[in-house]
DSSP file (Angstrom, degrees, kcal/mol; ACC not computed):
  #  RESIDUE AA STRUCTURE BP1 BP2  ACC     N-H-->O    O-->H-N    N-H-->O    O-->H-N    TCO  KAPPA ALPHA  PHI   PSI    X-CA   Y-CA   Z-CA
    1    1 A X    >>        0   0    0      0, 0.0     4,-1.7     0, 0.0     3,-1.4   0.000 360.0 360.0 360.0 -47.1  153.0  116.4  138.9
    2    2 A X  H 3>  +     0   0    0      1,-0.3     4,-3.3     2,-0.2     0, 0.0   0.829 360.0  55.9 -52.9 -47.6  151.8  113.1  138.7
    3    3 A X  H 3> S+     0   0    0      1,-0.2     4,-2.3     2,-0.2    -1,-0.3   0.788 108.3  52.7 -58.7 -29.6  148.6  114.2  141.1
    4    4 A X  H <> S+     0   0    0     -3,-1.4     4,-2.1     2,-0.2    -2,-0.2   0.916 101.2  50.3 -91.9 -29.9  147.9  116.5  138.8
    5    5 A X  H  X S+     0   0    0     -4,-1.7     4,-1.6     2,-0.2    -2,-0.2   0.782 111.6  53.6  -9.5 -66.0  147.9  114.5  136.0
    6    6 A X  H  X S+     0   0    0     -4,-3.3     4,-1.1     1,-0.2    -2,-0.2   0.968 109.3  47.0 -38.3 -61.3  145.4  112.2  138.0
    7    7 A X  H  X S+     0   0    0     -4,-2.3     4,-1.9     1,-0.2     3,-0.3   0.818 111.3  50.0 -56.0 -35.9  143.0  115.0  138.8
    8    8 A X  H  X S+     0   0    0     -4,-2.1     4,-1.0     1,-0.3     5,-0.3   0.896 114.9  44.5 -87.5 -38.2  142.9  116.3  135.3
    9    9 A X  H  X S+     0   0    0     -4,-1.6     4,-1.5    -5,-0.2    -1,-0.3   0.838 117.6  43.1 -71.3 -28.8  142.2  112.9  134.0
   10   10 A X  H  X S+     0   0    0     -4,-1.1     4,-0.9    -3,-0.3    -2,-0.2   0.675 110.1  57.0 -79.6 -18.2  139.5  112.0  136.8
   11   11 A X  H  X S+     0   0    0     -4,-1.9     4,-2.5     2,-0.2     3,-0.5   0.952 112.5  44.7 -75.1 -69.4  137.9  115.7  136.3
   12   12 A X  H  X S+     0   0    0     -4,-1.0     4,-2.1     2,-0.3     5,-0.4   0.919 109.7  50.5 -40.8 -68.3  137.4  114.7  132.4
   13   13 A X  H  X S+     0   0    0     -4,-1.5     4,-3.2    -5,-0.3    -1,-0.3   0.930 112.0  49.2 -43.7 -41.5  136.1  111.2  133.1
   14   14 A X  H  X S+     0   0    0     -4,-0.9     4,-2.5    -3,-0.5    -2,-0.3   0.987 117.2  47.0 -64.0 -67.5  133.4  113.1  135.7
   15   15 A X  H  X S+     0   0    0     -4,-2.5     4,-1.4     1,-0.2    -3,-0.2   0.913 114.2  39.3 -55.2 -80.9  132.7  115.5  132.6
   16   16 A X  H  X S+     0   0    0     -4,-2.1     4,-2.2     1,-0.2    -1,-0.2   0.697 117.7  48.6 -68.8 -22.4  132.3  113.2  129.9
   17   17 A X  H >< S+     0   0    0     -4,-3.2     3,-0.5    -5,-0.4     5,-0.3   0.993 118.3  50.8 -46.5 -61.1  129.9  110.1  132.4
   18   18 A X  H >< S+     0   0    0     -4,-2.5     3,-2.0    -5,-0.3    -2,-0.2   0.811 110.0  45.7 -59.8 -44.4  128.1  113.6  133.2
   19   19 A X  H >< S+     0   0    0     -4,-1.4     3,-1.3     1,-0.3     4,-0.3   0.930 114.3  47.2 -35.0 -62.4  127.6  114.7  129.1
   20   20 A X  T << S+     0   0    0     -4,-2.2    -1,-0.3    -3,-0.5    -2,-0.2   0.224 106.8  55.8-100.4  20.9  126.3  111.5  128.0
   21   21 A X  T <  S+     0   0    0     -3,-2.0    -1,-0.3    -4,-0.3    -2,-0.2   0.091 100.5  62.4-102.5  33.1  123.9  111.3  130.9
   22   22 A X  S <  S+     0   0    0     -3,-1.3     2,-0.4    -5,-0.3    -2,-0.2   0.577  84.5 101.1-117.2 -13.7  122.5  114.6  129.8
   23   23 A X  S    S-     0   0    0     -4,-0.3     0, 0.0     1,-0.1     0, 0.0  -0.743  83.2 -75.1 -72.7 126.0  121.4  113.1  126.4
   24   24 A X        -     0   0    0     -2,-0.4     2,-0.2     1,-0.1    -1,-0.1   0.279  37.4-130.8 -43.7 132.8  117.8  112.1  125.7
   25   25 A X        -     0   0    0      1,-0.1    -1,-0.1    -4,-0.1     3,-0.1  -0.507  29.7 -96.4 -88.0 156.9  116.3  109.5  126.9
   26   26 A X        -     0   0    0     -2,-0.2     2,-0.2     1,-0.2    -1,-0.1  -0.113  45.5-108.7 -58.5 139.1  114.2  106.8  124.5
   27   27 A X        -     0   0    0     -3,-0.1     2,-0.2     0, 0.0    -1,-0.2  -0.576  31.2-135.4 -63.0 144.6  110.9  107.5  124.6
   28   28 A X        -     0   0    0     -2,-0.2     2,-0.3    -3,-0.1    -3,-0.0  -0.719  14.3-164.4 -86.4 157.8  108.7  104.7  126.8
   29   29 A X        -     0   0    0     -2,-0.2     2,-0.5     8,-0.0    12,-0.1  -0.925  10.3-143.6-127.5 158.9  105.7  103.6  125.1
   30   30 A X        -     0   0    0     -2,-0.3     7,-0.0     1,-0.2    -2,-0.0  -0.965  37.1 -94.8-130.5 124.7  103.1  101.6  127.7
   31   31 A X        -     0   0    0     -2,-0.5     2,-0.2     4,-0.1    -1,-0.2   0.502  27.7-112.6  -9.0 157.7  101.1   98.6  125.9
   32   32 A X    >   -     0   0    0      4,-0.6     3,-0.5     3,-0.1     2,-0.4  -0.323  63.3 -71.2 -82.9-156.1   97.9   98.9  124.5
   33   33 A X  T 3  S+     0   0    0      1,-0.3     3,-0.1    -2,-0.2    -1,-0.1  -0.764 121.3   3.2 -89.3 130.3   95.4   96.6  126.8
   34   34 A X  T 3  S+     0   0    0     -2,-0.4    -1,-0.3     1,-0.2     2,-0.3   0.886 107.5 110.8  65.6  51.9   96.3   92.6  126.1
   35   35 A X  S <  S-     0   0    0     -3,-0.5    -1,-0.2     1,-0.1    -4,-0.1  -0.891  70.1-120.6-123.9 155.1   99.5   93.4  123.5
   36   36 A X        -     0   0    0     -2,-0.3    -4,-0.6     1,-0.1     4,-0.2   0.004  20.3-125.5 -59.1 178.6  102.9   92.7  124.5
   37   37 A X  S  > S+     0   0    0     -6,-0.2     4,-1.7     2,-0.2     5,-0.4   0.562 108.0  66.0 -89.2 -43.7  105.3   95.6  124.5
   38   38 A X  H  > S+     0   0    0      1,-0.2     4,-2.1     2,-0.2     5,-0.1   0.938 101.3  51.8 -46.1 -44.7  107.5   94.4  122.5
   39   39 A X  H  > S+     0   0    0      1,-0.2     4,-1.4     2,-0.2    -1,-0.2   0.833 112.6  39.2 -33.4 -59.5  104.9   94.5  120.0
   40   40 A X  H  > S+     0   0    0      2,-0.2     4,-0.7    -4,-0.2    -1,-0.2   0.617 112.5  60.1 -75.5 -27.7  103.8   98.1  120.2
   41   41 A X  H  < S+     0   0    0     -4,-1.7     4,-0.2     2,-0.1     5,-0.2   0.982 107.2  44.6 -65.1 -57.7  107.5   98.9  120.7
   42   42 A X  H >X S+     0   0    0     -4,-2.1     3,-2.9    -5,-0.4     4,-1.7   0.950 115.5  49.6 -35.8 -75.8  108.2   97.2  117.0
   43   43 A X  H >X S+     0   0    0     -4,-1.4     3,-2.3     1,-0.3     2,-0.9   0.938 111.0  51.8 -67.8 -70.0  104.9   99.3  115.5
   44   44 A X  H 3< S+     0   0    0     -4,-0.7    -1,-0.3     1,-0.2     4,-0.2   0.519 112.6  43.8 -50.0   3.7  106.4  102.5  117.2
   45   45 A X  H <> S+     0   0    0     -3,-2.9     4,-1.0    -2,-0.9    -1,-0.2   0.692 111.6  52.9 -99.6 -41.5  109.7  101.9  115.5
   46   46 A X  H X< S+     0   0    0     -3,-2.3     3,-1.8    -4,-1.7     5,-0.3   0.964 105.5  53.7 -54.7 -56.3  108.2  101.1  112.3
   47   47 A X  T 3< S+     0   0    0     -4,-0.8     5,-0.2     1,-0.3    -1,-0.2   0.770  96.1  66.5 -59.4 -30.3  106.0  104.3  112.0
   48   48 A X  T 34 S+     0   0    0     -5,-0.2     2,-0.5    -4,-0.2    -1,-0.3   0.710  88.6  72.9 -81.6 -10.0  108.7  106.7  112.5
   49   49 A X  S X< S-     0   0    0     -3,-1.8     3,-1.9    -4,-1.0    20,-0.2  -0.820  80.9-130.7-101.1 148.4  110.5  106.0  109.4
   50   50 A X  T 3  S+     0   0    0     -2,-0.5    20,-0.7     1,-0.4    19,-0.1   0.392 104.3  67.3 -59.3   3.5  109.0  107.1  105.9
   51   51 A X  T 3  S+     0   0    0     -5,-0.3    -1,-0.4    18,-0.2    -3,-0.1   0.270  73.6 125.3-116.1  18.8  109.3  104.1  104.5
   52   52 A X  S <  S-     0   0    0     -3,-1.9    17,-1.9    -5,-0.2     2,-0.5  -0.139  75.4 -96.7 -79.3 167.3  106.7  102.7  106.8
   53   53 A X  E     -A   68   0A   0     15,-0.2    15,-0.2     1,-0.2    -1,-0.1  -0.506  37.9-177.0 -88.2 159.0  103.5  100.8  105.0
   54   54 A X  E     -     0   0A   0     13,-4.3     2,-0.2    -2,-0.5    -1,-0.2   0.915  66.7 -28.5 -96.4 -39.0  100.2  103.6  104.7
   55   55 A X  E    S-A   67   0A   0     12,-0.8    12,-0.7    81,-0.1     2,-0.6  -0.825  70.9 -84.7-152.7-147.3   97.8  101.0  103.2
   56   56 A X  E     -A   66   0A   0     10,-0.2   100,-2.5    -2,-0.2     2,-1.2  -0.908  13.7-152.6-134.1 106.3   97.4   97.6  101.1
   57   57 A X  E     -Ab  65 156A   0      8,-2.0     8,-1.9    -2,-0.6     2,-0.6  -0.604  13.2-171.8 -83.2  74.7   97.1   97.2   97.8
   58   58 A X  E     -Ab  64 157A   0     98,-2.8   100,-2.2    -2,-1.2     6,-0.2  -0.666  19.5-157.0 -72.9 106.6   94.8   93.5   96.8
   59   59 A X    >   -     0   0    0      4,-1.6     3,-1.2    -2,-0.6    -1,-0.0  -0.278  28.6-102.0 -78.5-173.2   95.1   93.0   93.1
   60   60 A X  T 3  S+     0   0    0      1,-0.2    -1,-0.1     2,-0.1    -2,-0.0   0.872 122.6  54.3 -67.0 -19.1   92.7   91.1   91.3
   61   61 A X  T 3  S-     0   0    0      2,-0.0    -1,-0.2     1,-0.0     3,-0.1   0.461 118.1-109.9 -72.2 -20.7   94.7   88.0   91.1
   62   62 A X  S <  S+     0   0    0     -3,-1.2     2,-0.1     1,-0.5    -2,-0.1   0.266  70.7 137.5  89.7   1.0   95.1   88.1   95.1
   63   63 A X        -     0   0    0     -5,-0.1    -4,-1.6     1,-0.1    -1,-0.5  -0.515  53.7-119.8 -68.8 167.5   98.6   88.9   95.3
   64   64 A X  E     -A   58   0A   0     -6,-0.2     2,-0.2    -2,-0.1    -6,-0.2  -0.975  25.4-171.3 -98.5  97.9   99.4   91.4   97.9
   65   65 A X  E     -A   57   0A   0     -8,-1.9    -8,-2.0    -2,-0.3     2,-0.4  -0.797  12.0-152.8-105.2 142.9  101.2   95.3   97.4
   66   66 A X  E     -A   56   0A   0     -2,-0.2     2,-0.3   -10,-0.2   -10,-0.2  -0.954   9.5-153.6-122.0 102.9  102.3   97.4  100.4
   67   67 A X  E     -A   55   0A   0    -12,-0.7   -13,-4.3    -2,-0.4   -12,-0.8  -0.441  16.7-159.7 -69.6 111.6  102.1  100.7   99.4
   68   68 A X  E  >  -A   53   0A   0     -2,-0.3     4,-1.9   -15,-0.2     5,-0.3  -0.660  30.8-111.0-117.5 176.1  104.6  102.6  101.5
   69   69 A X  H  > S+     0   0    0    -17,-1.9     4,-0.5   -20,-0.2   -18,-0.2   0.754 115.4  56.6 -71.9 -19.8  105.0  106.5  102.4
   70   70 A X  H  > S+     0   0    0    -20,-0.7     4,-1.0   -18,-0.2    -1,-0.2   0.785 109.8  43.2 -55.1 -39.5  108.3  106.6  100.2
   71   71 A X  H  4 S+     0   0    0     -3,-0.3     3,-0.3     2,-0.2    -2,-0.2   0.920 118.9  38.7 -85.4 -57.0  106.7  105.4   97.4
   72   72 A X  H >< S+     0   0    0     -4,-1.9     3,-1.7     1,-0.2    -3,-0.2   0.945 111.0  63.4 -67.3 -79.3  103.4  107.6   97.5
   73   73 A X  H 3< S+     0   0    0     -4,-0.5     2,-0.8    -5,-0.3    -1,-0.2   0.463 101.2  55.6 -17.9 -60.8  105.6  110.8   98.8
   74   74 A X  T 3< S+     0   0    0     -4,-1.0     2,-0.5    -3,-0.3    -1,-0.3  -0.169  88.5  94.5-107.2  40.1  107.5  110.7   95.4
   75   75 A X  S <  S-     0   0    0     -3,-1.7     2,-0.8    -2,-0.8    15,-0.1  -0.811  91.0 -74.9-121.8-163.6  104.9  111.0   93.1
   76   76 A X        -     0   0    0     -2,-0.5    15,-0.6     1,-0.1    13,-0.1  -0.581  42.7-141.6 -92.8 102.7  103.5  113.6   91.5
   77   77 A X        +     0   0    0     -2,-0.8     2,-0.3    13,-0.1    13,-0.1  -0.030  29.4 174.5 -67.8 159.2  101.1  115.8   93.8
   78   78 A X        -     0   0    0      2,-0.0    11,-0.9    47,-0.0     2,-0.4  -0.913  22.9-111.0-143.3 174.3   98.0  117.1   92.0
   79   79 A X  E     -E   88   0B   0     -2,-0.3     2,-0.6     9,-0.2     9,-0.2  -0.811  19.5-179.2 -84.4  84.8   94.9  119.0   92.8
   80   80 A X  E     -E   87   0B   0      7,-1.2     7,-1.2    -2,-0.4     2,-0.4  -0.795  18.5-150.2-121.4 129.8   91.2  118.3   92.9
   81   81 A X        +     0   0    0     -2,-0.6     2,-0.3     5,-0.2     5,-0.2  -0.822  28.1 167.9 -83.5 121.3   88.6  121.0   93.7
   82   82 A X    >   -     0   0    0     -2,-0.4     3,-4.4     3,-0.2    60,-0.1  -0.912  69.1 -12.1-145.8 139.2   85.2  118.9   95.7
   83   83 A X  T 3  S-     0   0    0     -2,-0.3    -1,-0.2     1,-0.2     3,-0.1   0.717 130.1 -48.1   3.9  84.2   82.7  121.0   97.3
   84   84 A X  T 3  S+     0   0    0     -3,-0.1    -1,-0.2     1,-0.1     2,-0.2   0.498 117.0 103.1  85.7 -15.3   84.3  124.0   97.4
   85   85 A X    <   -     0   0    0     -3,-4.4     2,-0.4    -5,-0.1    -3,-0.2  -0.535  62.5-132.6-115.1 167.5   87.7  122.6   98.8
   86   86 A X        -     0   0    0     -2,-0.2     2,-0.3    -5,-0.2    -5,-0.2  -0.987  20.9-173.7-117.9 149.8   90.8  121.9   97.3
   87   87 A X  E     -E   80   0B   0     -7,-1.2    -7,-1.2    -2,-0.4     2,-0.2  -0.932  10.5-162.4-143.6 150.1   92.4  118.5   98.2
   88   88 A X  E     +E   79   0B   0     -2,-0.3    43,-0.6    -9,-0.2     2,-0.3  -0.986  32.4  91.6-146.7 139.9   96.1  117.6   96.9
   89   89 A X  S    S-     0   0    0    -11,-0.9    -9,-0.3    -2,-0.2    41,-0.2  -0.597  71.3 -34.1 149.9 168.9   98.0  114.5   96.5
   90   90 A X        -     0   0    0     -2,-0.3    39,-1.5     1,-0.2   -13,-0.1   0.069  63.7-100.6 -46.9 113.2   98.8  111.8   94.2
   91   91 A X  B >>  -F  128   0C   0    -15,-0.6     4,-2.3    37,-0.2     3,-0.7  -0.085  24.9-126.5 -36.6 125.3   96.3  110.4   91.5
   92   92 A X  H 3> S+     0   0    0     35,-2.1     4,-1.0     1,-0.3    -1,-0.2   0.692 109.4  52.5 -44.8 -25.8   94.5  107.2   92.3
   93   93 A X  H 3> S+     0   0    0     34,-0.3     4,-0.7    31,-0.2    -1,-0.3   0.795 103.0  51.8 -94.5 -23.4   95.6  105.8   89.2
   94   94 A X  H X> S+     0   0    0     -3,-0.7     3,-6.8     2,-0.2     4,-2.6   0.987 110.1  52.2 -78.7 -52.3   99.3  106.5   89.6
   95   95 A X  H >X S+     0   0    0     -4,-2.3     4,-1.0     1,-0.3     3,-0.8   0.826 113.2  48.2 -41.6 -62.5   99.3  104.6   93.5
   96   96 A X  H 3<>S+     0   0    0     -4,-1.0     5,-1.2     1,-0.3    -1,-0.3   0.722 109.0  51.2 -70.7  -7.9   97.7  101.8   91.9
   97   97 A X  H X<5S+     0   0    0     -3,-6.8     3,-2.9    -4,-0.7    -1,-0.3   0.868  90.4  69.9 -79.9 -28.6  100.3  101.8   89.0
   98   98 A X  H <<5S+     0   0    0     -4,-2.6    -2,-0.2    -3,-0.8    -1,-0.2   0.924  99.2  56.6 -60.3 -28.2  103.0  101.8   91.3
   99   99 A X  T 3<5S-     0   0    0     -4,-1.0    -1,-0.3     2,-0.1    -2,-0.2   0.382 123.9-103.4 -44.0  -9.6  101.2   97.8   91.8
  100  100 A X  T < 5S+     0   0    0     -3,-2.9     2,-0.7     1,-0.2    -3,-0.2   0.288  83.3 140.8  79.4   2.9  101.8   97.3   88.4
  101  101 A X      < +     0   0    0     -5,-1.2    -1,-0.2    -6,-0.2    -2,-0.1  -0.642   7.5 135.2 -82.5 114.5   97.9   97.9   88.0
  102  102 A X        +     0   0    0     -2,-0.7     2,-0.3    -5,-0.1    -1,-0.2   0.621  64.7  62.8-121.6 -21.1   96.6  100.0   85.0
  103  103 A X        +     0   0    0      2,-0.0     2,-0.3     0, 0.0    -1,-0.1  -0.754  61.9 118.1-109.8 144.8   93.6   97.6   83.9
  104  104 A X        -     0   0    0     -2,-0.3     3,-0.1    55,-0.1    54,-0.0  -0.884  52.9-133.3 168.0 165.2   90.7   96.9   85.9
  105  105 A X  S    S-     0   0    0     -2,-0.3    15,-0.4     1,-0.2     2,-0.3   0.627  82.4  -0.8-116.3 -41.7   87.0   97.1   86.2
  106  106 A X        -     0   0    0     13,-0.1    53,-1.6    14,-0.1     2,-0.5  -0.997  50.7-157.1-140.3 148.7   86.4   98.3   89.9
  107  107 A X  E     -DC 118 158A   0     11,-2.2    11,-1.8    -2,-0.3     2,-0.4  -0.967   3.4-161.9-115.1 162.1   88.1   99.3   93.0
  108  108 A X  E     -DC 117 157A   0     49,-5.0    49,-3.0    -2,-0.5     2,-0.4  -0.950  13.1-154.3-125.1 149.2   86.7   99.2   96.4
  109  109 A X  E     -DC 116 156A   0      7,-2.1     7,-2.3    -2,-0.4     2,-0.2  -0.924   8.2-158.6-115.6 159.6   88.9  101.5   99.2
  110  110 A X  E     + C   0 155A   0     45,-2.0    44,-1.1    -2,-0.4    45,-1.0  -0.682  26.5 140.0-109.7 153.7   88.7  100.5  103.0
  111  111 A X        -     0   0    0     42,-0.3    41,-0.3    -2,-0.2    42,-0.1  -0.966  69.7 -62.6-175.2-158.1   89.5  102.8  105.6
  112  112 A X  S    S+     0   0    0     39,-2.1     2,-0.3    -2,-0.3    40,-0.2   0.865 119.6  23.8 -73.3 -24.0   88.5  104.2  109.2
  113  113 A X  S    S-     0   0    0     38,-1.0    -1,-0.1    -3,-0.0    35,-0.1  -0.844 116.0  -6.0-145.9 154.6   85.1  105.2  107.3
  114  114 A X        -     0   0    0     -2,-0.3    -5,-0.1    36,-0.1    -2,-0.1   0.309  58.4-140.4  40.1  26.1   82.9  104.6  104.6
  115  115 A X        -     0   0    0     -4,-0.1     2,-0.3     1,-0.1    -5,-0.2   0.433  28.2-173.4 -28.7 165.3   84.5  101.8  102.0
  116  116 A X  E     -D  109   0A   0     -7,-2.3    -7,-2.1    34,-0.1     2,-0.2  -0.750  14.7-152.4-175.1 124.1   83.5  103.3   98.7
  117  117 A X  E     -D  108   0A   0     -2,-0.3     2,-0.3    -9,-0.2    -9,-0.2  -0.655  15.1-167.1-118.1 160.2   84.1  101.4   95.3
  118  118 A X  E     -D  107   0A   0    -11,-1.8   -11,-2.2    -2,-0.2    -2,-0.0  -0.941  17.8-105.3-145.8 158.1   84.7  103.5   92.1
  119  119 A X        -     0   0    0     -2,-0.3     4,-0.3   -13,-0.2   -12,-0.2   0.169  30.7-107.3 -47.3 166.6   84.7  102.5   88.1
  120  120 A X  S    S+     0   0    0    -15,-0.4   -14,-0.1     2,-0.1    -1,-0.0   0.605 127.3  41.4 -70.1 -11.6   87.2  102.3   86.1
  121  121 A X  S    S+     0   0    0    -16,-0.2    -1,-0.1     1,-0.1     3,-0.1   0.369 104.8  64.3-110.0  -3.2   86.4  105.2   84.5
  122  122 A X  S    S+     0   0    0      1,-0.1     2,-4.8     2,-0.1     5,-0.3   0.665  87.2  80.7 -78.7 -31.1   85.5  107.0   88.0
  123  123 A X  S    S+     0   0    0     -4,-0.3    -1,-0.1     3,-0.1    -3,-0.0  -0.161  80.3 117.7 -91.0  45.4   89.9  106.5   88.9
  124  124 A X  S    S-     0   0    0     -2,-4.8     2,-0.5     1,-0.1     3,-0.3  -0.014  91.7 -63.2 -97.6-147.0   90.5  109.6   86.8
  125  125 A X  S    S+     0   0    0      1,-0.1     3,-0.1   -34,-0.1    -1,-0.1   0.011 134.7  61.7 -64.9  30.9   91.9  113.6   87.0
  126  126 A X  S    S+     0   0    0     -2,-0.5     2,-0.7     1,-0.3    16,-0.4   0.628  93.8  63.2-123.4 -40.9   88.9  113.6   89.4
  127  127 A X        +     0   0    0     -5,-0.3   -35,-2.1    -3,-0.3   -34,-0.3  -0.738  62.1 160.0-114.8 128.1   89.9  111.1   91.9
  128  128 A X  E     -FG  91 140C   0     12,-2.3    12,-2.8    -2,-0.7     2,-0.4  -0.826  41.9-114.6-123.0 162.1   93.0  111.3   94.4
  129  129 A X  E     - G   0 139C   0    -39,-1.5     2,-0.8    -2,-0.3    10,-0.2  -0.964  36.4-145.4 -83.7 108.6   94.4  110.2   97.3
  130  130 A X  E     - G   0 138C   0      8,-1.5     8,-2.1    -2,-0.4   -41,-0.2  -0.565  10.1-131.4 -69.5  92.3   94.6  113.0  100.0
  131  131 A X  E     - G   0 137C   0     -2,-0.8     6,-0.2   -43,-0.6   -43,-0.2  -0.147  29.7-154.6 -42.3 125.6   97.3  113.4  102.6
  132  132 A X    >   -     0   0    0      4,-2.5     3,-0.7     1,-0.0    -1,-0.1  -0.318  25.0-111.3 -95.1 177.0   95.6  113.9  105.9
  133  133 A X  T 3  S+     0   0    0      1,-0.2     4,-0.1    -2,-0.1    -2,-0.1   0.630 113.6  58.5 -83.6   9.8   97.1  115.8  109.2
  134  134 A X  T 3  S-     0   0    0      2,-0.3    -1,-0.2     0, 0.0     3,-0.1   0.079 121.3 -93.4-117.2  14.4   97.2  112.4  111.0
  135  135 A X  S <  S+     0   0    0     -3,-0.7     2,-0.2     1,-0.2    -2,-0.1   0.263  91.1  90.7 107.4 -47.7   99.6  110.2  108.7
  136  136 A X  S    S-     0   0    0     -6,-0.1    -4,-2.5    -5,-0.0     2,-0.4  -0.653  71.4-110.0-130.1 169.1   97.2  108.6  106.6
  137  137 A X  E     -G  131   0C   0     16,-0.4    16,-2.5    -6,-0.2     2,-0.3  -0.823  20.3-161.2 -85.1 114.0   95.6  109.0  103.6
  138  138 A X  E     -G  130   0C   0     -8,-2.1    -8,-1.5    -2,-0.4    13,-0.2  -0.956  30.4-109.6-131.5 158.2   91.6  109.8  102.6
  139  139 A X  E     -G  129   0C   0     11,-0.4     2,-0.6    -2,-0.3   -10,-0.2   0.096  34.8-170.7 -64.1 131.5   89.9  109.3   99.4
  140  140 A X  E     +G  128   0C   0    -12,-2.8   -12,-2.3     9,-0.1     2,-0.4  -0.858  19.8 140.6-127.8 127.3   89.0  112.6   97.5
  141  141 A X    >   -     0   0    0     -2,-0.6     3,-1.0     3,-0.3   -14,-0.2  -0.985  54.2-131.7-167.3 148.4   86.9  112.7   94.5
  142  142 A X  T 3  S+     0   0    0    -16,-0.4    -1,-0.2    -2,-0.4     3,-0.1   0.962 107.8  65.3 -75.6 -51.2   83.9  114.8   92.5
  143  143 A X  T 3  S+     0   0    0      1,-0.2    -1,-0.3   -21,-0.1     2,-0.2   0.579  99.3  48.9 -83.1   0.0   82.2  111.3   92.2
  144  144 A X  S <  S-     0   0    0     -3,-1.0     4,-0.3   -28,-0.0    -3,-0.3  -0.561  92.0-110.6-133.3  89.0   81.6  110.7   95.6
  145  145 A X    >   -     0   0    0     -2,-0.2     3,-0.7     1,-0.2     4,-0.4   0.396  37.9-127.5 -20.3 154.0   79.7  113.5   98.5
  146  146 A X  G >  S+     0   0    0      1,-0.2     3,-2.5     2,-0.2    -1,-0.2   0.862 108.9  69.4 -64.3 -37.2   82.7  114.3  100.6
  147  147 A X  G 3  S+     0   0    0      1,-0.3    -1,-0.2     3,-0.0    -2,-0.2   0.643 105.5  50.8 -71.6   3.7   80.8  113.3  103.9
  148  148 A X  G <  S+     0   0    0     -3,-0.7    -1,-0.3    -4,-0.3    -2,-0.2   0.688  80.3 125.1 -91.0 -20.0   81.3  109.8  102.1
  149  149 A X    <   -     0   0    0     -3,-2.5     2,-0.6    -4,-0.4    -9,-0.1   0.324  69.3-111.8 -30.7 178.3   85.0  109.9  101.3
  150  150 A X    >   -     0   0    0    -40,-0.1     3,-0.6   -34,-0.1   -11,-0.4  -0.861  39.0-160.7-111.6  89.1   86.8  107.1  102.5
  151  151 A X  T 3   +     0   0    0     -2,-0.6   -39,-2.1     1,-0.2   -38,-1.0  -0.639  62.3  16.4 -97.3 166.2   89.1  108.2  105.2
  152  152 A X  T 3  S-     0   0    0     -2,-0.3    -1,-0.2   -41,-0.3   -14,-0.2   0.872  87.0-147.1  89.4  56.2   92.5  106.6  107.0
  153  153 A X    <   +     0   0    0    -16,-2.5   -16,-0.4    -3,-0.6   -42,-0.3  -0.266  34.1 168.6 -53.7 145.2   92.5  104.4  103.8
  154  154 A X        +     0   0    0    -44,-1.1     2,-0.3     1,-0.3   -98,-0.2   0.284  62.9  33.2-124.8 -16.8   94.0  100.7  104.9
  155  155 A X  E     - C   0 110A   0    -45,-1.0   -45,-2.0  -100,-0.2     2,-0.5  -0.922  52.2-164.5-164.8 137.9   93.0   98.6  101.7
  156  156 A X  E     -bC  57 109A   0   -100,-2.5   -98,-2.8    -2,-0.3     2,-0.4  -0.972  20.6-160.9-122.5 113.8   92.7   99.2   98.1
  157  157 A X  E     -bC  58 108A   0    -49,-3.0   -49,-5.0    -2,-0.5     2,-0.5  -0.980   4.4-157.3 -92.8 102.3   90.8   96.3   96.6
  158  158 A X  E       C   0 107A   0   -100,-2.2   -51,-0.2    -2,-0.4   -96,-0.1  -0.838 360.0 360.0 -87.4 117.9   91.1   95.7   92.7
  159  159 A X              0   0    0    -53,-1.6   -55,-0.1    -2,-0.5   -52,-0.1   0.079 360.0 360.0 -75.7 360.0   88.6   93.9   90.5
């Protein structure tokens, strides 16, 4: 009895090693050229939660807002029709309230493309930010040709 005991208790240890080497393994990620790995390991950890930041928020005063995908995600999606298209996401005025910014004379947005500064009276029902298929956000707005938009916005400059 005692042998059998064993076996049934060494057949179970052999099952459960074998179970939890069957689970997925981490993905590797391989540097970029002349960054650590630890570094890019850190970014790739960062991206995968929502809370991660999408761009940067300069007020005029020079303080600094990080504008995150939690924060944008829970406002209030909208519509704006620009040549023909429809583009949807969040008013330009509400992101920038979520800085505590409602007054201001210009902003300029930064991105992979184009910078493109708008009025204060341009940051209306006109002008959004657009969720893109990549992550990031680009600029959408009747006051500015599309092929100008501002896309993968990275910095929101207030004046």
């Amino acid at each position: 009895m005692y042998r059998t005991i064993k076996s049934i208790l060494l057949m179970g240890l052999i099952l459960s090693l074998a179970l939890s080497a069957c689970g997925s393994p981490a993905p590797i990620v391989a540097p970029a050229a002349g960054e650590p790995a630890s570094v890019q390991a850190t970014e790739a950890l960062v991206t995968v939660s929502d809370s991660h930041i999408l761009f940067q928020i300069i007020r005029a005063d020079g303080t600094t807002f990080d504008a995150t995908l939690d924060a944008v995600k829970a406002l209030p999606l909208t519509q704006v029709t620009a040549e023909g298209k429809v583009e949807e996401g969040p008013y330009l005025s509400d992101i920038l309230a979520l800085a505590g910014i409602t007054e201001f004379t210009e902003v300029t947005l930064e991105g992979s493309s184009n910078p493109a500064t708008l009025t204060f009276e341009q940051v209306d029902e006109n002008t959004i930010l657009d969720f893109n298929n990549h992550g990031t956000m680009k600029l959408s707005s009747t006051y500015i040709p599309k092929a100008n938009w501002t896309k993968d916005v990275a910095q929101i400059t207030v004046k």
